[in-house]
C-alpha atoms as an extended CHARMM CRD file, in Angstrom:
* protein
*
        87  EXT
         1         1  UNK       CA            186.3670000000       -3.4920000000       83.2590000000  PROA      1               0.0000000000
         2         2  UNK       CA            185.2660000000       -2.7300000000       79.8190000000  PROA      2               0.0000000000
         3         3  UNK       CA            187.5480000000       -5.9590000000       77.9880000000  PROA      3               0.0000000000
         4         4  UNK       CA            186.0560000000       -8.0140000000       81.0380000000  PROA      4               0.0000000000
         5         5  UNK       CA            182.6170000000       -6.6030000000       79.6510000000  PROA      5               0.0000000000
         6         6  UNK       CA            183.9960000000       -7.6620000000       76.0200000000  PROA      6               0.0000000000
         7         7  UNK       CA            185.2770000000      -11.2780000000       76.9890000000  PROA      7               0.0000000000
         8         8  UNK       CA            182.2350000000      -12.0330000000       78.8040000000  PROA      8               0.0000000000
         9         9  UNK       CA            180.0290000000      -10.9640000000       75.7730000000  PROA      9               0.0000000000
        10        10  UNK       CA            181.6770000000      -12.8570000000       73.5150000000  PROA      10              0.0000000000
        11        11  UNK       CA            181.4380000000      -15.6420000000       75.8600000000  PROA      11              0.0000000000
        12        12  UNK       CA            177.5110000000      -15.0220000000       75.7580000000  PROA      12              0.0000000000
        13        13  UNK       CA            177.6400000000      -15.0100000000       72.0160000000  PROA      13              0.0000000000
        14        14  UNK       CA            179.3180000000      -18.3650000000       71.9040000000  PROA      14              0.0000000000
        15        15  UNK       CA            176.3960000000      -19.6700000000       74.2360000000  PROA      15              0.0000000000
        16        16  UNK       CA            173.3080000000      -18.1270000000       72.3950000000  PROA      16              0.0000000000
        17        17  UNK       CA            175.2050000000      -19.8470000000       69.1770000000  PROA      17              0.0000000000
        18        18  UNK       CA            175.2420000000      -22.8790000000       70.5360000000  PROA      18              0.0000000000
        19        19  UNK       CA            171.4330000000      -22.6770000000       71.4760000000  PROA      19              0.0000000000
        20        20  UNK       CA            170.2140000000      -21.0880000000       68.3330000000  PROA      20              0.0000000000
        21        21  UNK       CA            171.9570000000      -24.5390000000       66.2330000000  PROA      21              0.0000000000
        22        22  UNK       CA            170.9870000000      -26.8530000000       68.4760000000  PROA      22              0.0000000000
        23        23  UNK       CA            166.8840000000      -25.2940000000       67.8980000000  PROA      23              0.0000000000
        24        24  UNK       CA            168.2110000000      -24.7800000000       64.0680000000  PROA      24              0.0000000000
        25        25  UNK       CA            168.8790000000      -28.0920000000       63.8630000000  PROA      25              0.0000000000
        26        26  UNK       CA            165.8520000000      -29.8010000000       65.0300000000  PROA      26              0.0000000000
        27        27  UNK       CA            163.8350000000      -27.4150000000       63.1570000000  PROA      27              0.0000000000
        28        28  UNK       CA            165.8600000000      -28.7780000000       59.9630000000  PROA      28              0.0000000000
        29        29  UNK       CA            165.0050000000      -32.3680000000       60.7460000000  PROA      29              0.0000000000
        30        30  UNK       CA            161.6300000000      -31.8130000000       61.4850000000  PROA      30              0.0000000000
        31        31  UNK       CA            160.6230000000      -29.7390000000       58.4890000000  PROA      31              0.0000000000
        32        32  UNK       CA            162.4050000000      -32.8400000000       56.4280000000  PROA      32              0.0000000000
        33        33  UNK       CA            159.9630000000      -35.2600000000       58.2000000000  PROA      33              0.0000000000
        34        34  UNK       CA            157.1780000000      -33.3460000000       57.3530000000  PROA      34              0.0000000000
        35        35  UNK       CA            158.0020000000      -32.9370000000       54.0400000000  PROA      35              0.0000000000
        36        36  UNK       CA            158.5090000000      -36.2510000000       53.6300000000  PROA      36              0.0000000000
        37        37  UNK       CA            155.4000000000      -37.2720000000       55.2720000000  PROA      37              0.0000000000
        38        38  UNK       CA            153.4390000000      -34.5630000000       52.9100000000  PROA      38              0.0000000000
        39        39  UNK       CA            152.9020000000      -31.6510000000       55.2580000000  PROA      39              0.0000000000
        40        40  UNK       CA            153.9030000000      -28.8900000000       53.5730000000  PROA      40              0.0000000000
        41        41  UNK       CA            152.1060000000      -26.5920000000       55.3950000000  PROA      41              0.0000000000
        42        42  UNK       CA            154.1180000000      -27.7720000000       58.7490000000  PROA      42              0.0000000000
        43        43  UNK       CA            157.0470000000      -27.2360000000       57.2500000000  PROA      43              0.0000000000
        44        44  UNK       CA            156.1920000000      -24.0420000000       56.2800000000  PROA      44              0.0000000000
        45        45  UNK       CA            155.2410000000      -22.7420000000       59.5160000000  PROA      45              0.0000000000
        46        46  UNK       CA            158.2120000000      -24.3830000000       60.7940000000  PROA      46              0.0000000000
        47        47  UNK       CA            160.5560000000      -22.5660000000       58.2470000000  PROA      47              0.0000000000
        48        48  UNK       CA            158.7420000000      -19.4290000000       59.5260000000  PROA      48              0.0000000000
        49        49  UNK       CA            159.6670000000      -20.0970000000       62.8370000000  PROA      49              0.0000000000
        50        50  UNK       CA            163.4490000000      -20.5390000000       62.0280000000  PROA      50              0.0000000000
        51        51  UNK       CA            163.4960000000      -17.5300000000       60.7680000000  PROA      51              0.0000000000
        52        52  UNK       CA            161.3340000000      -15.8020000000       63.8140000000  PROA      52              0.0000000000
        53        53  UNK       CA            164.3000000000      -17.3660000000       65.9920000000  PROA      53              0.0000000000
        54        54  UNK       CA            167.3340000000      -16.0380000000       64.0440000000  PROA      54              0.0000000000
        55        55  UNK       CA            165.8190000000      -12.6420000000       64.1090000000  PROA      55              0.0000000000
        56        56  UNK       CA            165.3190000000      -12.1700000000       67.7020000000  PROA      56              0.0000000000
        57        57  UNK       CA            168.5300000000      -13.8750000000       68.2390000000  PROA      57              0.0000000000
        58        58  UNK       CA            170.2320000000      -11.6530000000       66.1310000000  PROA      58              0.0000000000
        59        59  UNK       CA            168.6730000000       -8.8950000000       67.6740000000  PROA      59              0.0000000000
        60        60  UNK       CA            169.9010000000       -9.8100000000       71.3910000000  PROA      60              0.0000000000
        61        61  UNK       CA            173.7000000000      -10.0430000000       70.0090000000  PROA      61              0.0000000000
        62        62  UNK       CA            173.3800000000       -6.4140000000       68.6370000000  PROA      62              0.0000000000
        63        63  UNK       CA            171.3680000000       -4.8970000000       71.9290000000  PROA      63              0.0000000000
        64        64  UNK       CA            174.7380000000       -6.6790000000       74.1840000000  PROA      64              0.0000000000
        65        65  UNK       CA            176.7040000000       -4.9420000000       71.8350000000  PROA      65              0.0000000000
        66        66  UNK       CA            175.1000000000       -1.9710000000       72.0480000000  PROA      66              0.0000000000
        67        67  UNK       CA            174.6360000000       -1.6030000000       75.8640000000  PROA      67              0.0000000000
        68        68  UNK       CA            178.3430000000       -2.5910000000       75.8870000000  PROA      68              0.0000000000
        69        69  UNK       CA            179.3370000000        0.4880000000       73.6880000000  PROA      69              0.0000000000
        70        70  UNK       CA            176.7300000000        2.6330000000       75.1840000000  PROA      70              0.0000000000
        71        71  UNK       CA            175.5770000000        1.6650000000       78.2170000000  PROA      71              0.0000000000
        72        72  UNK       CA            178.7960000000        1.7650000000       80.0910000000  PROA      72              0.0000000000
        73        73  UNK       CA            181.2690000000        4.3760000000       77.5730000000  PROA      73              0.0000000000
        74        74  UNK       CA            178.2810000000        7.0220000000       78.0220000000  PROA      74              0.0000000000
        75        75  UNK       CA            177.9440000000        6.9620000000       81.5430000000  PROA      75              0.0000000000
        76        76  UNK       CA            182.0630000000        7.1010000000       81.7300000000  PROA      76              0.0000000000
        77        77  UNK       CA            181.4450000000       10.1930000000       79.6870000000  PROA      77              0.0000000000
        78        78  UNK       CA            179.1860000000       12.1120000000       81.5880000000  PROA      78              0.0000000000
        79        79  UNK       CA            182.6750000000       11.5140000000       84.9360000000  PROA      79              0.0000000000
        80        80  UNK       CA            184.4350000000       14.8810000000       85.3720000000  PROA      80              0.0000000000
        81        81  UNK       CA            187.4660000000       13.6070000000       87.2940000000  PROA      81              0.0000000000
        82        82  UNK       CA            189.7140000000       10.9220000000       85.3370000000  PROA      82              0.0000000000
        83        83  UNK       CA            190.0780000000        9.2770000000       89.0130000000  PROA      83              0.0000000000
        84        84  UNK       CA            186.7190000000        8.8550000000       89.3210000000  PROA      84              0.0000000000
        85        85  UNK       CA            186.6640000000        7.0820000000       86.3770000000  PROA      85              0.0000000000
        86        86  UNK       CA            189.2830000000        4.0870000000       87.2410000000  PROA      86              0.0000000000
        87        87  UNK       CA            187.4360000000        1.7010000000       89.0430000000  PROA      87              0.0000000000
């Protein structure tokens, strides 16, 4: 159960990857068009954003992980009988 948990998180790591460069990149492109067109102040906010993105993203990969070591190793913890723990 708990390397099914594992595999299945990394799994969901691969996918929110994916997302998060697929968004990174056309946030890249359209900060260059902006700059290139003069608005710097786009671009900014834009750049902003990227960053507002990676942070939360980053921040769901290490509440999986956590939940993963928590969530499931602490409430195996709190079993008295090994049987019962077996699923």
């Amino acid at each position: 159960r708990y390397w099914e948990a594992t595999a299945q998180t990394q799994f969901m790591f691969s996918k929110w990857c994916d997302a998060f460069m697929q968004v990174n990149t056309f946030i890249t492109t359209s900060v260059e068009a902006h700059l290139a067109n003069g608005a710097r102040d786009k671009a900014a906010f834009l750049a902003a954003y990227r960053r507002n993105i990676l942070h939360w993203m980053s921040m769901l990969s290490a509440l999986a992980v956590d939940r993963l070591i928590r969530g499931d190793i602490g409430r195996q913890q709190h079993v008295k009988n090994w049987r019962d723990r077996v699923v």
